[in-house]
N, CA, C and O atoms as a GROMACS GRO file, in nm:
protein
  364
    1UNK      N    1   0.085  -0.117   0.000
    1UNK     CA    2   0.000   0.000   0.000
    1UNK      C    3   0.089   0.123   0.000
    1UNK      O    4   0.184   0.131   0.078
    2UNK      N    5   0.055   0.234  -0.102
    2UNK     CA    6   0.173   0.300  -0.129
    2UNK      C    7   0.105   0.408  -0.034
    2UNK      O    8  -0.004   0.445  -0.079
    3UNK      N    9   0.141   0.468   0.087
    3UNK     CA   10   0.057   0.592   0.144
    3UNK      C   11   0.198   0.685   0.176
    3UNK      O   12   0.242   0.686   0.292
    4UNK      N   13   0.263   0.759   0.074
    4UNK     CA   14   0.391   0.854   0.018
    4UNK      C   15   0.292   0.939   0.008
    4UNK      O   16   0.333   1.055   0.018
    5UNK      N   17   0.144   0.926  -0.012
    5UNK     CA   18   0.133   1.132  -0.030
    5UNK      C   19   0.034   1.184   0.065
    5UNK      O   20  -0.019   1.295   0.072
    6UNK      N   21   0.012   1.005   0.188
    6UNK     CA   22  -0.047   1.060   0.306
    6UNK      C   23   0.034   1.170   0.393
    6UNK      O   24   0.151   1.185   0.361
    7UNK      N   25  -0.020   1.258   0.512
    7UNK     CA   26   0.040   1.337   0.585
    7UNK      C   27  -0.016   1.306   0.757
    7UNK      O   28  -0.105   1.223   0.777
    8UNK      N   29   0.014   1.343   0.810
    8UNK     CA   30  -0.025   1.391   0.969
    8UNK      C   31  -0.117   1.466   0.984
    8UNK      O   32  -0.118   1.565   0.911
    9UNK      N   33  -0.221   1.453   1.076
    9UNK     CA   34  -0.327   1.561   1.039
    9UNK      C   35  -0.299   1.608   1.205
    9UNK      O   36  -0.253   1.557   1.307
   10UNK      N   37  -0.347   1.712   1.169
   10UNK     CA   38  -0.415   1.811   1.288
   10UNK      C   39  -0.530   1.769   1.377
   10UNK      O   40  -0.646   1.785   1.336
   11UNK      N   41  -0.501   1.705   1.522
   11UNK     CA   42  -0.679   1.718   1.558
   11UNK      C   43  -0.781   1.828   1.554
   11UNK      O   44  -0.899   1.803   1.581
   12UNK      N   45  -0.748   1.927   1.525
   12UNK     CA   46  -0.839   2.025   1.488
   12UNK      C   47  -0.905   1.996   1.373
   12UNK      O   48  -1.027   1.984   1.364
   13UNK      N   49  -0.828   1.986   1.290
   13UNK     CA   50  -0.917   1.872   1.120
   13UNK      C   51  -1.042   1.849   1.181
   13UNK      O   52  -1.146   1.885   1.125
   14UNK      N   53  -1.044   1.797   1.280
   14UNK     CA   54  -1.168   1.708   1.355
   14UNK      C   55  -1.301   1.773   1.365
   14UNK      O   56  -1.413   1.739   1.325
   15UNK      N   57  -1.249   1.896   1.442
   15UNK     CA   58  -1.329   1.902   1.490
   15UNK      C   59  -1.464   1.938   1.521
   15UNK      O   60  -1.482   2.059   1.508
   16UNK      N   61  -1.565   1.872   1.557
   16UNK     CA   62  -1.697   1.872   1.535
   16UNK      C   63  -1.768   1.770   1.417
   16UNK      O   64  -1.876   1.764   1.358
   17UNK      N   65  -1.629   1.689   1.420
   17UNK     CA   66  -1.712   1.531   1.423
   17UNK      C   67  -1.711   1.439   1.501
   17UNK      O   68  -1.629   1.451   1.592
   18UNK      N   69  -1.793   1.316   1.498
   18UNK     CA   70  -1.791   1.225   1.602
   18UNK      C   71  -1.744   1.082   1.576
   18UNK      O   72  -1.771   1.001   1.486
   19UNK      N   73  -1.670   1.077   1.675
   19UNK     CA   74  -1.572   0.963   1.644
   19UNK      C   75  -1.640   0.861   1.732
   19UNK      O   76  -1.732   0.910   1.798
   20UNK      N   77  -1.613   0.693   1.757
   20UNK     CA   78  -1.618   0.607   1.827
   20UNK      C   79  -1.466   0.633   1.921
   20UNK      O   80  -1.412   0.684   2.019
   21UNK      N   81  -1.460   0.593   1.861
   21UNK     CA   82  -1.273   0.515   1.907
   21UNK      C   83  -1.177   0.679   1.852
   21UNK      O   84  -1.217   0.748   1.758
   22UNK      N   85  -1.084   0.703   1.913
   22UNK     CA   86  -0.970   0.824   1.910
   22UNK      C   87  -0.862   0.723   1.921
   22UNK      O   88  -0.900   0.639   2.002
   23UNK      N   89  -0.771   0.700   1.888
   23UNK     CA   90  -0.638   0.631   1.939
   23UNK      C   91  -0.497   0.704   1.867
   23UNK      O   92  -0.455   0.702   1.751
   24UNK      N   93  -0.446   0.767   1.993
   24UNK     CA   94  -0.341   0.840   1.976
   24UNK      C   95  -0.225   0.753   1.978
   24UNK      O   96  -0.206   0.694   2.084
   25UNK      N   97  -0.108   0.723   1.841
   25UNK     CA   98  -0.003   0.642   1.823
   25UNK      C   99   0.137   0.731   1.923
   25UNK      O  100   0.225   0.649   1.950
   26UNK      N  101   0.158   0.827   1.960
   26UNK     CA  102   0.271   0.926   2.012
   26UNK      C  103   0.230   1.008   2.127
   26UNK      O  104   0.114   1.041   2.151
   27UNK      N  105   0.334   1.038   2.195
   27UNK     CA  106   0.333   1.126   2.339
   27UNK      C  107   0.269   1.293   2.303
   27UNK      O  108   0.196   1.363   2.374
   28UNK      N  109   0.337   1.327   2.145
   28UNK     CA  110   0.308   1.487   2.183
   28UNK      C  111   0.083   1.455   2.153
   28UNK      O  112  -0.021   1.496   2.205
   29UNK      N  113   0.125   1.355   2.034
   29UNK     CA  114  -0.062   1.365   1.993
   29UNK      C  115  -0.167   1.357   2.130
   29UNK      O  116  -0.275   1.412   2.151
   30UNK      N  117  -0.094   1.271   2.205
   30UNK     CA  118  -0.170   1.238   2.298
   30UNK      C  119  -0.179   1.357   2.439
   30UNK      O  120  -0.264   1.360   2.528
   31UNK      N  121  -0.071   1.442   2.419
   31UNK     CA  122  -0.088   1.608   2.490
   31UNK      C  123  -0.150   1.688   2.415
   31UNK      O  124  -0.179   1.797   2.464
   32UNK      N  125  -0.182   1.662   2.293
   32UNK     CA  126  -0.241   1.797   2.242
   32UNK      C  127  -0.403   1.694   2.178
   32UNK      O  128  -0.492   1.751   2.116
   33UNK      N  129  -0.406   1.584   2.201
   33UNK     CA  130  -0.580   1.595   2.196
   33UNK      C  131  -0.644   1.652   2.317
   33UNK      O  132  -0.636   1.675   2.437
   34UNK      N  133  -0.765   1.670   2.127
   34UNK     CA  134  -0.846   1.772   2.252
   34UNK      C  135  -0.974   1.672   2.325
   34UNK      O  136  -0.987   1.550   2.342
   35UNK      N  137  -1.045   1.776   2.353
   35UNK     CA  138  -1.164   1.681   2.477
   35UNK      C  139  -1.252   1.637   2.389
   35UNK      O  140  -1.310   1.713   2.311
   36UNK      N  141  -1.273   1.494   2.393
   36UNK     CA  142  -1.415   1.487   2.280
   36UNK      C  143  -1.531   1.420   2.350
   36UNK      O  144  -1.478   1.354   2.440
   37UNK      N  145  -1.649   1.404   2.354
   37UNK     CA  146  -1.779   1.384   2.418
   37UNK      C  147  -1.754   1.272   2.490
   37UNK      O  148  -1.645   1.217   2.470
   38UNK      N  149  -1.840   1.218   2.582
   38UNK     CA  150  -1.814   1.098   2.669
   38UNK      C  151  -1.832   0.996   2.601
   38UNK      O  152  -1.804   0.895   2.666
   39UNK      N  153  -1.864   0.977   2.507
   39UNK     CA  154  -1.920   0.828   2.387
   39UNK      C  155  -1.837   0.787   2.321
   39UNK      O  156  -1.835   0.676   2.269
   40UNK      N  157  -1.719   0.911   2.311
   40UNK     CA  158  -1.527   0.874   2.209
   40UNK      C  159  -1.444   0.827   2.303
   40UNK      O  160  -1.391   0.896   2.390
   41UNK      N  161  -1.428   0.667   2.280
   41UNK     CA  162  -1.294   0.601   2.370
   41UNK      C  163  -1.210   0.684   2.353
   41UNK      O  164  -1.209   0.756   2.253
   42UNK      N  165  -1.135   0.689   2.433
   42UNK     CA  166  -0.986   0.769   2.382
   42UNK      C  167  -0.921   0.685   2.441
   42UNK      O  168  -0.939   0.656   2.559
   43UNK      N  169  -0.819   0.624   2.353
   43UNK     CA  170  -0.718   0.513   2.406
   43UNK      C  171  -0.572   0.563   2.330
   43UNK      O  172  -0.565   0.625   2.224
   44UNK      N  173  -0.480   0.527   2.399
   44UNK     CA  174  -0.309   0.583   2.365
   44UNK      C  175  -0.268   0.459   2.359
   44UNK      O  176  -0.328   0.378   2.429
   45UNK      N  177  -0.148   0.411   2.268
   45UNK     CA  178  -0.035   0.341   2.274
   45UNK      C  179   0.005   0.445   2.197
   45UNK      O  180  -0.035   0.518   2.106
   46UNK      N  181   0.149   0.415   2.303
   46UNK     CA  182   0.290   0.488   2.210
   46UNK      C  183   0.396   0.419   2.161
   46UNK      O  184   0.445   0.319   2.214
   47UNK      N  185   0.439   0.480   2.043
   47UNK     CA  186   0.528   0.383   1.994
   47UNK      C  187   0.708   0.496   1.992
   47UNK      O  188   0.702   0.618   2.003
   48UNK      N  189   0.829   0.431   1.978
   48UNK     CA  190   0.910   0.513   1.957
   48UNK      C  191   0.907   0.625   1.816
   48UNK      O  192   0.819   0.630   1.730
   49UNK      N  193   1.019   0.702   1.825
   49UNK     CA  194   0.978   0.807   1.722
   49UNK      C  195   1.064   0.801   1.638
   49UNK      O  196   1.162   0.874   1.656
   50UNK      N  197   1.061   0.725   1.532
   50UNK     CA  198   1.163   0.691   1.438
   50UNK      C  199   1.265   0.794   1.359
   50UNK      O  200   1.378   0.762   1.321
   51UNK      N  201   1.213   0.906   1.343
   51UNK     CA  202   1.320   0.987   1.356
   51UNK      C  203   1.427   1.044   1.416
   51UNK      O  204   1.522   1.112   1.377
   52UNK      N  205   1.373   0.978   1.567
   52UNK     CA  206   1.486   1.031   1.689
   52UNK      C  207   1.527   0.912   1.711
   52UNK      O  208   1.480   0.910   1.825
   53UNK      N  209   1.567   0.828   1.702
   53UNK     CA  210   1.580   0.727   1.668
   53UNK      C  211   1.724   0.700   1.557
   53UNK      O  212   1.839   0.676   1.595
   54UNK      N  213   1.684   0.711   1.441
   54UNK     CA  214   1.754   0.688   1.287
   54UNK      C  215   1.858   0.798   1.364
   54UNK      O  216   1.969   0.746   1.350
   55UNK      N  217   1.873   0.908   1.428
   55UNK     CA  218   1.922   1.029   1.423
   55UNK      C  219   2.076   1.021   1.430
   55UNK      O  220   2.141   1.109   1.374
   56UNK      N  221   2.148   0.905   1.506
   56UNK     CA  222   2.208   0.860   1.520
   56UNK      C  223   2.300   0.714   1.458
   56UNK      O  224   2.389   0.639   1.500
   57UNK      N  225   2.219   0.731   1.338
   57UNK     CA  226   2.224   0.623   1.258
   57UNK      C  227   2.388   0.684   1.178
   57UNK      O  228   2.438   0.791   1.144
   58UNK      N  229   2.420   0.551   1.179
   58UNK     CA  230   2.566   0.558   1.098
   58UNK      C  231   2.550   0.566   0.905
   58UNK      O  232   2.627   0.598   0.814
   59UNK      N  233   2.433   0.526   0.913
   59UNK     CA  234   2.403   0.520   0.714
   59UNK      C  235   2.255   0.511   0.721
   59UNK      O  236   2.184   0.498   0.821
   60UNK      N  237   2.215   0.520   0.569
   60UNK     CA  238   2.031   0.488   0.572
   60UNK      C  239   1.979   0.367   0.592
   60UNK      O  240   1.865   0.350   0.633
   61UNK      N  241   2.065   0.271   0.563
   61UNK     CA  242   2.045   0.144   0.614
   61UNK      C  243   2.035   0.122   0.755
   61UNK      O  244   1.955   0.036   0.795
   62UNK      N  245   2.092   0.176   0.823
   62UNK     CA  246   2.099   0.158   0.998
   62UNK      C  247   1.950   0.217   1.028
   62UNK      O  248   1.868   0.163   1.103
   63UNK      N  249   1.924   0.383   0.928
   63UNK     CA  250   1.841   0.417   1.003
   63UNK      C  251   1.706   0.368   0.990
   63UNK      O  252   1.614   0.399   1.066
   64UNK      N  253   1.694   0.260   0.850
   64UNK     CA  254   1.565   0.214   0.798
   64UNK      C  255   1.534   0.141   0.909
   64UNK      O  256   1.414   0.146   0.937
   65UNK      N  257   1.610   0.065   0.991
   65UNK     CA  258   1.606  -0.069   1.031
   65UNK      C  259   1.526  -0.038   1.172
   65UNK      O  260   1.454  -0.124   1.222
   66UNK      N  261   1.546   0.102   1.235
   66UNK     CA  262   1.438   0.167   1.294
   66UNK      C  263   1.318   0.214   1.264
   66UNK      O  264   1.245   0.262   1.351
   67UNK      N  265   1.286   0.206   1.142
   67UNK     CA  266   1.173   0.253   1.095
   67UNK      C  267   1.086   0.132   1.076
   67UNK      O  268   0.970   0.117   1.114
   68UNK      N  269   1.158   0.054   1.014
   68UNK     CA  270   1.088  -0.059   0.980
   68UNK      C  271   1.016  -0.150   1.140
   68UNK      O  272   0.906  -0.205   1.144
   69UNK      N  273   1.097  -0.143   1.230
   69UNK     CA  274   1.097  -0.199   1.345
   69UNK      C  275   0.964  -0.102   1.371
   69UNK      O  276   0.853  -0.144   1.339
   70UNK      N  277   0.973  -0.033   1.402
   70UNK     CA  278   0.841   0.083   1.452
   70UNK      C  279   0.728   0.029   1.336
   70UNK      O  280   0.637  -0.044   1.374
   71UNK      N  281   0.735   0.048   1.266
   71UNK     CA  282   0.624  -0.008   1.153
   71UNK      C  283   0.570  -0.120   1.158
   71UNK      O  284   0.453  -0.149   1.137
   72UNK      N  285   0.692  -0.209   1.197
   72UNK     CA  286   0.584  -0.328   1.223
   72UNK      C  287   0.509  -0.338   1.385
   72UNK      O  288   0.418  -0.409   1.428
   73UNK      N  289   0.593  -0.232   1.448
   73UNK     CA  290   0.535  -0.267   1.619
   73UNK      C  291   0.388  -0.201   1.566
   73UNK      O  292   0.290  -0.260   1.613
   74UNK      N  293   0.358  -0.091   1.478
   74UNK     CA  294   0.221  -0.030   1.471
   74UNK      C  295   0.160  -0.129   1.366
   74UNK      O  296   0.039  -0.109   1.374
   75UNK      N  297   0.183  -0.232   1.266
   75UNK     CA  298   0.111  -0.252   1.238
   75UNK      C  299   0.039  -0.396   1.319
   75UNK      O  300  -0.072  -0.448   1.303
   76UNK      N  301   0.143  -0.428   1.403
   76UNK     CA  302   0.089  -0.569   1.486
   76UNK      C  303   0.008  -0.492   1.566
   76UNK      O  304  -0.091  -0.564   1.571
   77UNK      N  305  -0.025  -0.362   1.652
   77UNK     CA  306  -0.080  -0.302   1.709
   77UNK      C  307  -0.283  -0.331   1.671
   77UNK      O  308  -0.375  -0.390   1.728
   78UNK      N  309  -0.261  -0.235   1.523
   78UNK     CA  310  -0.342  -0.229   1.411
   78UNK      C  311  -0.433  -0.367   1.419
   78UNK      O  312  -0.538  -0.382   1.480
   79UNK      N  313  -0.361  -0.462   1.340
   79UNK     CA  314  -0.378  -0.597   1.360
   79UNK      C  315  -0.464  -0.671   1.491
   79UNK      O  316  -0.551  -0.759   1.496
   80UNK      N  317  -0.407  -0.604   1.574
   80UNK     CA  318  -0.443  -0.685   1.722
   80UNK      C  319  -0.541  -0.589   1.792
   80UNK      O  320  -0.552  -0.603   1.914
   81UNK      N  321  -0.617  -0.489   1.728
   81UNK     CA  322  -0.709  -0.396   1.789
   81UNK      C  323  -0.822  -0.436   1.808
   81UNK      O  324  -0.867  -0.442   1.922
   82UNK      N  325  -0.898  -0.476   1.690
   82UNK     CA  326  -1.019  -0.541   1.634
   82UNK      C  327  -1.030  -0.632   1.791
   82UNK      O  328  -1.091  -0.596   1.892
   83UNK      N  329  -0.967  -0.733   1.775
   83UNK     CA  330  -0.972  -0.866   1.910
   83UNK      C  331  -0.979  -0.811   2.069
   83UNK      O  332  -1.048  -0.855   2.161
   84UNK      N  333  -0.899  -0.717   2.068
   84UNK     CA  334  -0.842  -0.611   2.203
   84UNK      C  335  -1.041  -0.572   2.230
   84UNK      O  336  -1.109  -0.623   2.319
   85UNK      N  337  -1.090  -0.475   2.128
   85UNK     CA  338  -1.192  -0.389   2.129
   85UNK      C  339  -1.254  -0.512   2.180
   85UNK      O  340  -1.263  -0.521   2.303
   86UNK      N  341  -1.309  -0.633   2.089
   86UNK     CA  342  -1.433  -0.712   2.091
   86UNK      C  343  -1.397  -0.731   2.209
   86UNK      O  344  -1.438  -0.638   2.277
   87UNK      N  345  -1.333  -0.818   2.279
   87UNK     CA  346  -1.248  -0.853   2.396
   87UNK      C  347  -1.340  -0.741   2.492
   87UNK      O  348  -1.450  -0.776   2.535
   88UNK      N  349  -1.292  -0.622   2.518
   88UNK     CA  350  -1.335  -0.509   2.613
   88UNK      C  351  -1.515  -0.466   2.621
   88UNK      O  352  -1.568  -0.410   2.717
   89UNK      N  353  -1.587  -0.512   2.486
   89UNK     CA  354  -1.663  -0.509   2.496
   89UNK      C  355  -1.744  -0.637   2.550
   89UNK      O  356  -1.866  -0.621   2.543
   90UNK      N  357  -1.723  -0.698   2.577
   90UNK     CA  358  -1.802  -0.843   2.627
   90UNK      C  359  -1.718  -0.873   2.772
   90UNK      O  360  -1.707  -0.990   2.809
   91UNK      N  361  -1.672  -0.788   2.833
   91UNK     CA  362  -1.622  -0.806   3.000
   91UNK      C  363  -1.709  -0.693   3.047
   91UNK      O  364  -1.711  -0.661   3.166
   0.00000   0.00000   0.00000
């Protein structure tokens, strides 16, 4: 899936729609969401920040190998949500 001309959005983008589920992937997203109605889970996992990270990387190869690592920790995340949710809803 080629997503090169996705971006980062703004929670302001948002706002004054209604979400189920909010799930903030990073520390700053998760300080700067804002308040949303009592009916929007708001759930956080954080993952490292692959740029601070690579930063220290000796070549692009060193620094992919952090990226890639983060990528897959979010997409097993992704993956394992669906089960997590159903899971929380039936306890």
């Amino acid at each position: 899936i080629d997503i090169s001309a996705q971006r980062s959005k703004d929670s302001t983008e948002f706002i004054g729609l209604e979400f189920d589920y909010v799930i903030t992937l990073c520390d700053s997203a998760r300080e700067a969401c804002p308040y949303f109605p009592a009916k929007t889970r708001v759930m956080h996992h954080g993952f490292e920040d692959p740029p601070k990270l690579a930063a220290g990387a000796l070549d692009e190869e060193e620094a992919m190998v952090h990226y890639r690592r983060v990528r897959d920790e979010i997409k097993e995340f992704v993956e394992s949500l669906p089960r997590a949710l159903e899971k929380e809803e039936t306890e």
